[in-house]
C-alpha positions as CSV (number, residue, x, y, z in Angstrom):
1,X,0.0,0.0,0.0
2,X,2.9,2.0,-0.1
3,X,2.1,3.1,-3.4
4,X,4.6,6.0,-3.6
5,X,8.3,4.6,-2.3
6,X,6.8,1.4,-4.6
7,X,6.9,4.1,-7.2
8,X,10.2,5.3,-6.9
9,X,11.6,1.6,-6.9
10,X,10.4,0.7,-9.6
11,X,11.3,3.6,-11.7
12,X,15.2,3.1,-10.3
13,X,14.5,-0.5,-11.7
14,X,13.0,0.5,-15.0
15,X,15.7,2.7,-15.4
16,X,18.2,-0.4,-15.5
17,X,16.0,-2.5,-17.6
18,X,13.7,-0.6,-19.6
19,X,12.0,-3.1,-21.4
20,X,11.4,-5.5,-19.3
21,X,7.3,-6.0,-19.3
22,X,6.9,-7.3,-15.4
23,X,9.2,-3.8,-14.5
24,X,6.7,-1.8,-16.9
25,X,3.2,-2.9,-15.5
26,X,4.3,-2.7,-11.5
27,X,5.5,0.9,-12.4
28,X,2.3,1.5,-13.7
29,X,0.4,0.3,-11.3
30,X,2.4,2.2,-8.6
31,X,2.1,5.0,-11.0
32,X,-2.0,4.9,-10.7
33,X,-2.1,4.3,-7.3
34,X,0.3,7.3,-6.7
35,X,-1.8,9.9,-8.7
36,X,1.3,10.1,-11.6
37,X,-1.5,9.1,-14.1
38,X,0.2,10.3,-17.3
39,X,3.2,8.2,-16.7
40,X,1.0,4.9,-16.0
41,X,-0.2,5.3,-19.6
42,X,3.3,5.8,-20.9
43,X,4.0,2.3,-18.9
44,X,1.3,0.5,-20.0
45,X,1.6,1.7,-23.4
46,X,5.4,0.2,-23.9
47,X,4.4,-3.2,-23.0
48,X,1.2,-3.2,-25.4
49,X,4.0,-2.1,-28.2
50,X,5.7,-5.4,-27.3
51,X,2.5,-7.8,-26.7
52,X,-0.4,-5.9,-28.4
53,X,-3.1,-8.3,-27.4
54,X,-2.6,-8.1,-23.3
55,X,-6.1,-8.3,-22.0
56,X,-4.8,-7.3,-18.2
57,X,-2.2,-4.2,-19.7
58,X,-5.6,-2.9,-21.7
59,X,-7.8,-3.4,-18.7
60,X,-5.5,-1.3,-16.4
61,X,-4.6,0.8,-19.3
62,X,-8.7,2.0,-19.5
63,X,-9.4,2.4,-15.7
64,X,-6.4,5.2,-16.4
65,X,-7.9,6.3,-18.9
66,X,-11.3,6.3,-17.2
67,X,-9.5,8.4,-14.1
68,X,-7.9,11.2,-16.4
69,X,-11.4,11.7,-18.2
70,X,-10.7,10.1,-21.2
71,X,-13.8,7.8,-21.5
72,X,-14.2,7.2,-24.9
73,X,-10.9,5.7,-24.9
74,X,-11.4,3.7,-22.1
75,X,-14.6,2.6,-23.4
76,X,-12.8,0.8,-26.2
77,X,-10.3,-0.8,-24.1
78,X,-13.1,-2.0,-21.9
79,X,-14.9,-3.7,-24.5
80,X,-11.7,-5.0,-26.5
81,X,-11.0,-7.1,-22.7
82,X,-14.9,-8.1,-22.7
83,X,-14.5,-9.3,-26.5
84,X,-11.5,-11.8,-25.2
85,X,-14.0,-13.4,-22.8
86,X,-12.6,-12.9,-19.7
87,X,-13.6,-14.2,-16.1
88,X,-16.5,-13.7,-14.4
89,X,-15.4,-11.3,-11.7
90,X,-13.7,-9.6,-14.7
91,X,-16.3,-9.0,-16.8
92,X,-18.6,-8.1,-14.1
93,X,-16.3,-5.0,-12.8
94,X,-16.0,-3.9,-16.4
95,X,-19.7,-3.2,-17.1
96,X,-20.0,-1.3,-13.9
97,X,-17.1,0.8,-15.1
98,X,-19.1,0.9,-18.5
99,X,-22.3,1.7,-16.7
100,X,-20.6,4.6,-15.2
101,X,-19.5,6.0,-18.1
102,X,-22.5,6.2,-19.2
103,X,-24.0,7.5,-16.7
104,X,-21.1,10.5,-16.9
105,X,-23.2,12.0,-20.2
106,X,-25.8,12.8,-17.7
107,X,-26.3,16.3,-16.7
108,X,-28.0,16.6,-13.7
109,X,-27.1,14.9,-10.7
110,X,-29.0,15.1,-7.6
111,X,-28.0,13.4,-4.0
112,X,-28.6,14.2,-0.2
113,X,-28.9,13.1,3.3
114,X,-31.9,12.9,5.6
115,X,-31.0,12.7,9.3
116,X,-33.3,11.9,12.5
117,X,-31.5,12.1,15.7
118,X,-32.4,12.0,19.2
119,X,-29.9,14.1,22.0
120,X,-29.8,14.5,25.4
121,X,-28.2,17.4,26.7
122,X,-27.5,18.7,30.5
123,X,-27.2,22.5,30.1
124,X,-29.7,23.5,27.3
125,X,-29.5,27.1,27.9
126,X,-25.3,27.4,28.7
127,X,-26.2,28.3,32.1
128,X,-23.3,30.0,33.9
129,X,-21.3,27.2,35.5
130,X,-21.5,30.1,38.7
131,X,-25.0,31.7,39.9
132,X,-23.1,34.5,41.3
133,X,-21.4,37.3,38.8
134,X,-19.3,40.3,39.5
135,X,-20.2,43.7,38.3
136,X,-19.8,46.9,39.2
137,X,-22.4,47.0,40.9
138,X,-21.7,44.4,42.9
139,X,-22.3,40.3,43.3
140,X,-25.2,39.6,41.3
141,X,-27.1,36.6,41.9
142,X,-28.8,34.9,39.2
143,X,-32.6,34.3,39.2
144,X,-35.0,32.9,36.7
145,X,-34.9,29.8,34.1
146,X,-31.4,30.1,33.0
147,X,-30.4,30.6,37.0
148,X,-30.1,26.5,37.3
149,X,-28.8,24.1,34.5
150,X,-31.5,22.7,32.9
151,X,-31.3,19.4,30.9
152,X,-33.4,18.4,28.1
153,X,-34.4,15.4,25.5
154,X,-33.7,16.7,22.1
155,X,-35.1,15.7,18.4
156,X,-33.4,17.3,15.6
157,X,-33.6,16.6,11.5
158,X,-31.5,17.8,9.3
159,X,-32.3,17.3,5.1
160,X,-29.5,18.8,2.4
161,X,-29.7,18.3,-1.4
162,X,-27.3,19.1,-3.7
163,X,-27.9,19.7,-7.2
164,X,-24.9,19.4,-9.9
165,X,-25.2,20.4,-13.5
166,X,-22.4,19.6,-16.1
167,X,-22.9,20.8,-19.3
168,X,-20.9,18.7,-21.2
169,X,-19.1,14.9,-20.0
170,X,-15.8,16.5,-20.2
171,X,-16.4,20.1,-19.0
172,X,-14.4,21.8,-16.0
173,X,-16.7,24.0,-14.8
174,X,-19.8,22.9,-13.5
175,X,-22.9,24.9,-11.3
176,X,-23.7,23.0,-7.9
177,X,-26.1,24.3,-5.2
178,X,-27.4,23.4,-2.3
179,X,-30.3,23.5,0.2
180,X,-30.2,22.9,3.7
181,X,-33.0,22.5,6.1
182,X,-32.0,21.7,10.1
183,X,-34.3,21.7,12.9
184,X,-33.6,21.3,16.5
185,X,-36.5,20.2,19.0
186,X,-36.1,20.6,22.9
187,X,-38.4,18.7,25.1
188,X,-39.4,21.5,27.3
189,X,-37.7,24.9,26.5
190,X,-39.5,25.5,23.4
191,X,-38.1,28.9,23.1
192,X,-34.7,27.6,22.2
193,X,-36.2,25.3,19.2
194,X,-34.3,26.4,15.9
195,X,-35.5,26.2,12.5
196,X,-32.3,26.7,9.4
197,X,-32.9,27.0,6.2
198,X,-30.0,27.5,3.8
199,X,-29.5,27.6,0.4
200,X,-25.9,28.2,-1.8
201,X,-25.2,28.3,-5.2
202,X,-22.6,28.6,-7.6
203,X,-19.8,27.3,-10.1
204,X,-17.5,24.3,-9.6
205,X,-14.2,24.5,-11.8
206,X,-12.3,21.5,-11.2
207,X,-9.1,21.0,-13.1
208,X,-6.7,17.8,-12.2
209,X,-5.9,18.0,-8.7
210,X,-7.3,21.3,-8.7
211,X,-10.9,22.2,-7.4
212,X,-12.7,26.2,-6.9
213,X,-15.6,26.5,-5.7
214,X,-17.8,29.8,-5.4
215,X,-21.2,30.6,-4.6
216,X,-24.1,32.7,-3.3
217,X,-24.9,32.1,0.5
218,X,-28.7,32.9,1.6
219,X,-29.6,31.7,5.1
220,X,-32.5,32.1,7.4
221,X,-32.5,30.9,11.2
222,X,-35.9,31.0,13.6
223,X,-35.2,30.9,17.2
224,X,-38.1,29.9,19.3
225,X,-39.9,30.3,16.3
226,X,-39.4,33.9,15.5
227,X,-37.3,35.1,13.3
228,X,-33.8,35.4,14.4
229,X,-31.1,35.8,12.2
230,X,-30.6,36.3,8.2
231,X,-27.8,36.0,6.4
232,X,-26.2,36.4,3.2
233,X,-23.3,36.7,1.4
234,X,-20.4,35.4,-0.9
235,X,-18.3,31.9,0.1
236,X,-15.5,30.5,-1.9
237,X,-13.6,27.1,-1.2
238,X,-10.5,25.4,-3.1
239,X,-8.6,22.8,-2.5
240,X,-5.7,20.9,-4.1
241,X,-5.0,16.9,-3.8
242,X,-1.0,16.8,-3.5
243,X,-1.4,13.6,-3.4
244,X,-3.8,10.0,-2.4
245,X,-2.1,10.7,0.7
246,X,-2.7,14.7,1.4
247,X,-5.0,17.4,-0.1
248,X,-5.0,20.7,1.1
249,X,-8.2,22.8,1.9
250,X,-8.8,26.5,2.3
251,X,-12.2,28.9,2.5
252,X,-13.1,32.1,2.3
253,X,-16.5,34.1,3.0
254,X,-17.8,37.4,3.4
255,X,-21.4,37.7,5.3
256,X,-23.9,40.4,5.6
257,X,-25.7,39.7,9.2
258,X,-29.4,40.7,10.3
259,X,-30.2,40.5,13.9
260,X,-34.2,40.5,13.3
261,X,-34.6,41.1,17.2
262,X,-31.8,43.1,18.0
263,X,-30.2,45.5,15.4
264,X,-27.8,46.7,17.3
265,X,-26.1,43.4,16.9
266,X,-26.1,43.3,12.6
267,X,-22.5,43.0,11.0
268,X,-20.2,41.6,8.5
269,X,-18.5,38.6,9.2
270,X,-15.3,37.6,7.5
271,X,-14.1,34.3,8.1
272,X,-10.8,32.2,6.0
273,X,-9.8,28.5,7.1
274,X,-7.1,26.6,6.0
275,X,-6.3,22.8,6.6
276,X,-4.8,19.4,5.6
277,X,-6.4,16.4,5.2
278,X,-4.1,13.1,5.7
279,X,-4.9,9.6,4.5
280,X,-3.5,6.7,5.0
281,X,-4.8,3.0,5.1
282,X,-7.4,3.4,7.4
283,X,-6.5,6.5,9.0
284,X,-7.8,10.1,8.3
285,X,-6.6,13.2,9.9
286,X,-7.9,16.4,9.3
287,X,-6.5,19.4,10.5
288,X,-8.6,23.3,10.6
289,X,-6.9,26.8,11.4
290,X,-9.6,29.6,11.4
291,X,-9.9,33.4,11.4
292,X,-13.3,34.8,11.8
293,X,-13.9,39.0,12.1
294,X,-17.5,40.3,13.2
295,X,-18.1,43.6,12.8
296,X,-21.0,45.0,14.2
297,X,-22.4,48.0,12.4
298,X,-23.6,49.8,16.2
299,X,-23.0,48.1,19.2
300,X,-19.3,47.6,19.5
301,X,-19.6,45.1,22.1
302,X,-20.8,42.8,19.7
303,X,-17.8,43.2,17.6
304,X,-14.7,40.6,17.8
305,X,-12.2,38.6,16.6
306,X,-11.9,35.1,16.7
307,X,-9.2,32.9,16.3
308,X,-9.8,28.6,16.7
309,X,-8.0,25.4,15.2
310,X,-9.2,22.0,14.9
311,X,-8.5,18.3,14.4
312,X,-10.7,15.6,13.2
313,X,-9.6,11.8,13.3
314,X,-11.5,8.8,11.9
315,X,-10.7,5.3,12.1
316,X,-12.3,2.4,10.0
317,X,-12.7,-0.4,12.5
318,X,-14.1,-3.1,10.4
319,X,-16.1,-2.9,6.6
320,X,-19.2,-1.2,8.2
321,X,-17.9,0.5,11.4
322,X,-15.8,3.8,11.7
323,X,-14.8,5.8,15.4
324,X,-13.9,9.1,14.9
325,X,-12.6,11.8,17.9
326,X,-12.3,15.7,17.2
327,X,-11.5,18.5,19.4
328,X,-11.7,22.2,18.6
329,X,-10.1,24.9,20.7
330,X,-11.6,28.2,20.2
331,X,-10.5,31.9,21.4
332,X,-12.9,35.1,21.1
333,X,-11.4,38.8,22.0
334,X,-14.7,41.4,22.0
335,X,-13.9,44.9,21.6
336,X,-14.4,47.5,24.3
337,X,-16.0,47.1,28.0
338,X,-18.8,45.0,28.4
339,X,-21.4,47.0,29.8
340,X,-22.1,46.8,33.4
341,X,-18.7,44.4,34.2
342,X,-16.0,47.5,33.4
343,X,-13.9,44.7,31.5
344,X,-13.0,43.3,28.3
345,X,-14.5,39.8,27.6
346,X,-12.4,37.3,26.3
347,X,-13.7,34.0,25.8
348,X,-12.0,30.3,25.3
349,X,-14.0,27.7,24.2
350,X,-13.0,23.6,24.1
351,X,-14.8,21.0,22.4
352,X,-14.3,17.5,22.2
353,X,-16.3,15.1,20.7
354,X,-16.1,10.9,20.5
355,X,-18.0,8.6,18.9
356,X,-18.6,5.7,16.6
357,X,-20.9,5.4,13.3
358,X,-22.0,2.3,11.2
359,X,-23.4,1.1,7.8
360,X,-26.6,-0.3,8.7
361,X,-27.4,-1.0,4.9
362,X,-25.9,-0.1,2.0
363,X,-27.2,-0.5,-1.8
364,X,-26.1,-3.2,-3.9
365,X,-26.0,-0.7,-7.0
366,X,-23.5,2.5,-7.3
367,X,-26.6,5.1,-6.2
368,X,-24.9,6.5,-3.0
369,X,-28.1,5.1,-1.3
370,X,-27.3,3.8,2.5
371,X,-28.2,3.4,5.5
372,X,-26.1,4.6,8.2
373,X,-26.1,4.7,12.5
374,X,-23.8,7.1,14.8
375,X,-24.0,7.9,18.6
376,X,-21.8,10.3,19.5
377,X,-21.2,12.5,23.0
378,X,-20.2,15.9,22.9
379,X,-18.4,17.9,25.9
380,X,-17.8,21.4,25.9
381,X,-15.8,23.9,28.5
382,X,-15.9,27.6,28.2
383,X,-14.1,30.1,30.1
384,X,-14.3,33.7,29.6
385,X,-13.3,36.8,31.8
386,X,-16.8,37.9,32.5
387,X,-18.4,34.5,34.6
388,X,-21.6,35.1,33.0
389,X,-20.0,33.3,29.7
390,X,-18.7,30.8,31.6
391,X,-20.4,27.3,31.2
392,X,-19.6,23.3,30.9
393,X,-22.3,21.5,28.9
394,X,-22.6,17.8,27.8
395,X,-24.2,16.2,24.9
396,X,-25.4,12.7,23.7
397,X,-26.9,12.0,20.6
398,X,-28.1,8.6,18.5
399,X,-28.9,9.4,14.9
400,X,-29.2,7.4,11.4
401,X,-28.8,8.9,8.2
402,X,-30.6,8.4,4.5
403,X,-28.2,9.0,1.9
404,X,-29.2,9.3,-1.6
């Protein structure tokens, strides 16, 4: 599985004994496996000048083919190996790949996830982990509902569908968008029950290992069904694959932000990220640094900066199961004095969360459809220098998801 060093080997080999078919076909298989696509053909391409009629060199020769976009050409290949009558297992993996290409003249593609899940969480309303805060006024002790932590059973949904239009088989640049619809449900504290609805659209231009991605953000959030919070603005994501082992992310977005209830609080956000993603065998690491700027327009004190980085592991256990961790550390510096505390508020945030998902079904065709199960627990730990941000909450949540 080493597919690069194997690559490097076997091109110190070929360069000894450059004709030698065996040396050829392992360096174009490491070739393939290492991303070095262009070269694989060249590899497979010498030994089919020596033996013409290799079923196996033509077979891999086409899924290269298939993988730089060349489908026509591959579709030949594929049915020159079919036309030597080869196995069973054989010929079966070829008319999938020929099934696939044609679905590739298609134009539109639709997919999505539907999720149910069911949460328990200890501290629905981030009560302050102290009932007593400082101001300058004095000790202040807290009274009402969010005086005492107050757990709750959650139900949430979740639906997203993407749309992806291509105009031609072969083109680069493509229009994707997308609708999101998430809903949370609190057993007793209605008033926190959120309702999201988001929409994005925009052009895909993917190029080799190259991907950009830009697009029109519209999103509308109800809190305790009233209307809480719109937004809109411009997003932009690219990412490069250096290699099957590492591809590098980055994003970019620029929000306009309506406080329905409380204007004061409306601002531009900026926000850039930037992160690797590792793979190898079974592992996957992925790694987040973020920026984020709010400006509010009036109140100052809603204005800040916020720094956090982020790490993401998952793990396949067996086919059908796959543990995952991540953790997120998170800073916030406000501008100015918060009102009636005389200080600056400076908040850090930690979040860890653990748990384990599985493939309860899958389809037997290539249609994305499955079936999948998760339960997952969430802790979080803020601190801040005014106590009244200052919370611990806990999480637990068993959901399945619909993919289509």
């Amino acid at each position: 599985g080493e597919y690069d060093s194997a690559y490097h080997s076997f091109y110190q080999a070929f360069r000894t004994d450059p004709t030698s078919l065996q040396i050829n076909f392992m360096l174009g298989r490491s070739a393939f496996e290492s991303g070095r696509l262009e070269e694989a053909v060249m590899a497979y391409e010498r030994i089919l000048f020596q033996e013409p009629e290799s079923p196996r060199v033509k077979l891999e020769l086409a899924r290269t083919y298939l993988r730089l976009g060349s489908r026509k050409q591959a579709e030949q290949l594929f049915n020159q190996v079919l036309a030597a009558e080869p196995p069973d297992p054989v010929r079966h993996n070829i008319n999938r790949y020929l099934t696939a290409i044609t679905g590739a003249e298609k134009r539109h593609f639709l997919s999505g996830a539907f999720t149910l899940g069911f949460g328990y969480d200890d501290n629905v309303r981030t009560t302050p982990a102290d009932d007593i805060i400082r101001t300058v006024i004095g000790e202040v002790h807290l009274t009402g509902p969010g005086a005492e932590p107050l757990d709750n059973y959650l139900l949430n949904t979740s639906l997203v569908l993407e749309h992806l239009y291509r105009p031609s088989a072969d083109s680069s640049l493509n229009w994707k968008s997308t609708f999101t619809s998430y809903n949370i449900f609190n057993e007793t504290a209605n008033d926190l029950d959120i309702n999201l609805f988001g929409f994005s659209s925009g052009p895909v231009w993917q190029r080799g290992r190259f991907s950009l991605h830009g697009n029109l953000i519209l999103n509308h959030i109800e809190l305790g069904y009233d209307r809480y919070l719109g937004i809109y603005g411009l997003g932009c994501s690219f990412s490069y694959r250096h290699s099957p082992l590492l591809t590098l992310n980055s994003y970019f977005s620029l929000l306009d932000k309506n406080f329905y209830q409380d204007g004061g609080k409306d601002s531009t956000n900026t926000a850039v990220s930037l992160g690797p993603v590792f793979v190898y065998g079974r592992n996957r690491l992925s790694l987040t640094a973020r920026y984020e700027k709010e400006s509010a327009y009036e109140d100052l004190n809603n204005t800040y900066e916020r720094y956090s980085i982020a790490a993401r592991y998952d793990r396949k256990l067996f086919t059908r199961y796959n543990l995952f961790f991540s953790c997120k550390r998170q800073e916030s510096d406000y501008e100015g004095l918060a009102p009636l505390f005389n200080r600056e508020r400076e908040d850090e945030t930690n979040y860890y969360n653990l748990g384990i998902s599985r493939i309860l079904w899958s389809s037997s065709e290539k249609n994305g459809r499955s079936l999948i199960g998760r339960i997952s627990h969430t802790y979080i730990d803020a601190e801040s220098t005014i106590e009244l941000y200052e919370y611990d909450k806990n999480v637990t949540t068993l959901a399945v998801t619909f993919t289509f």
